[in-house]
C-alpha positions in Angstrom: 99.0 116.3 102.8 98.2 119.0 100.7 95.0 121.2 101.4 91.9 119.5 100.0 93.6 115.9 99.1 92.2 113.2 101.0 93.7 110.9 99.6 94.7 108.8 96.1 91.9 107.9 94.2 92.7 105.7 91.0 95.4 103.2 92.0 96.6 102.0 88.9 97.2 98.4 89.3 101.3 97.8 89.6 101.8 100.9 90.6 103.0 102.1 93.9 102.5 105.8 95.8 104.2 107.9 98.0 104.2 111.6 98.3 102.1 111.8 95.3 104.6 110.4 93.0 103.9 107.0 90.8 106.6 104.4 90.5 106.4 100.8 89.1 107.8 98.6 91.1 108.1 95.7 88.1 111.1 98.0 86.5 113.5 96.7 89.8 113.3 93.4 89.2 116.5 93.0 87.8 118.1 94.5 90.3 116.2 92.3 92.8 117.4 88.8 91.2 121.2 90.2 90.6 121.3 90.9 94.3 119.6 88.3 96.3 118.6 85.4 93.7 115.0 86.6 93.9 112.9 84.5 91.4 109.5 85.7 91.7 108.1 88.7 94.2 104.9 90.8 95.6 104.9 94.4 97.1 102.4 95.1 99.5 101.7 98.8 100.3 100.2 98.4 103.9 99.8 102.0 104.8 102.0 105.0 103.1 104.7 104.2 104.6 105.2 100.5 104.9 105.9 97.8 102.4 106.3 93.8 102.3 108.3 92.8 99.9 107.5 88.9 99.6 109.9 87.2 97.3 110.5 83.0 96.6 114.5 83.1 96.4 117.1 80.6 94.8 118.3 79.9 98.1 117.7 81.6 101.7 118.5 85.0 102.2 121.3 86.8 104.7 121.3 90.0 106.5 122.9 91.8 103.5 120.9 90.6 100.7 117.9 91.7 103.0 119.8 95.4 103.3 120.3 95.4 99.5 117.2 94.9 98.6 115.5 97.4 101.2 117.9 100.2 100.0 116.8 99.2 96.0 112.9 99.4 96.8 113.5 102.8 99.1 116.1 104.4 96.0 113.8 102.8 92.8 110.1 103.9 94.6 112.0 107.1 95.7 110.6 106.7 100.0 112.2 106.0 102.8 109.4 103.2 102.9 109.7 100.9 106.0 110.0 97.2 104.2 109.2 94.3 105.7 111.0 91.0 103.8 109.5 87.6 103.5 110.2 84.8 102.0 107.6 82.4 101.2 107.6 79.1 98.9 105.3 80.6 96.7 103.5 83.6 95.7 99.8 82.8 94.6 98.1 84.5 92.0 94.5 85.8 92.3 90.8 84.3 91.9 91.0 85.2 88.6 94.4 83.7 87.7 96.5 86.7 87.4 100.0 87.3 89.1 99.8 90.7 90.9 103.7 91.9 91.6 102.0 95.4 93.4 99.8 94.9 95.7 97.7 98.7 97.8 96.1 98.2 100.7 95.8 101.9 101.3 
């Protein structure tokens, strides 16, 4: 980190960080559906270098879909991010009724 940053402040909702660049995450969604059938997702940024990527697929996904789809998220948000997968049924939206495709816990 560079000297005197502490951090990001400012998250811009639907947008992810990593070295200080900004990237949004929403743009790849094409590229998630042409290569694994995904029909709805959420990114969680758990720490500045590890994503979940939860999707709801067409049908269930196989080791290469899952490698596809790590190597779009690491090329499209420009990090080697670790990325965790997992399917779910459903993706919920918030309390107040909005779907949130980027998710920072940082």
């Amino acid at each position: 980190m560079a000297a005197g940053l502490h951090g990001v402040q400012g998250n811009t909702p639907g947008s992810s960080f990593s070295d200080f660049s900004r990237h949004w995450p929403h743009l790849l969604y094409e590229s998630f559906e042409s290569a694994a059938g995904v029909t709805q997702y959420q990114i969680i940024q758990h720490s500045l270098e590890k994503l979940e990527f939860r999707c709801t697929t067409k049908s269930p996904l196989n080791g290469e879909q899952k490698r596809a789809l790590t190597k779009i998220l690491q090329e499209g948000l420009g990090y080697p991010f670790a990325i965790e997968i997992s399917e779910v049924d459903s993706i919920a939206r918030s309390a107040s009724g909005k779907f949130e495709d980027f998710i920072s816990r940082v």
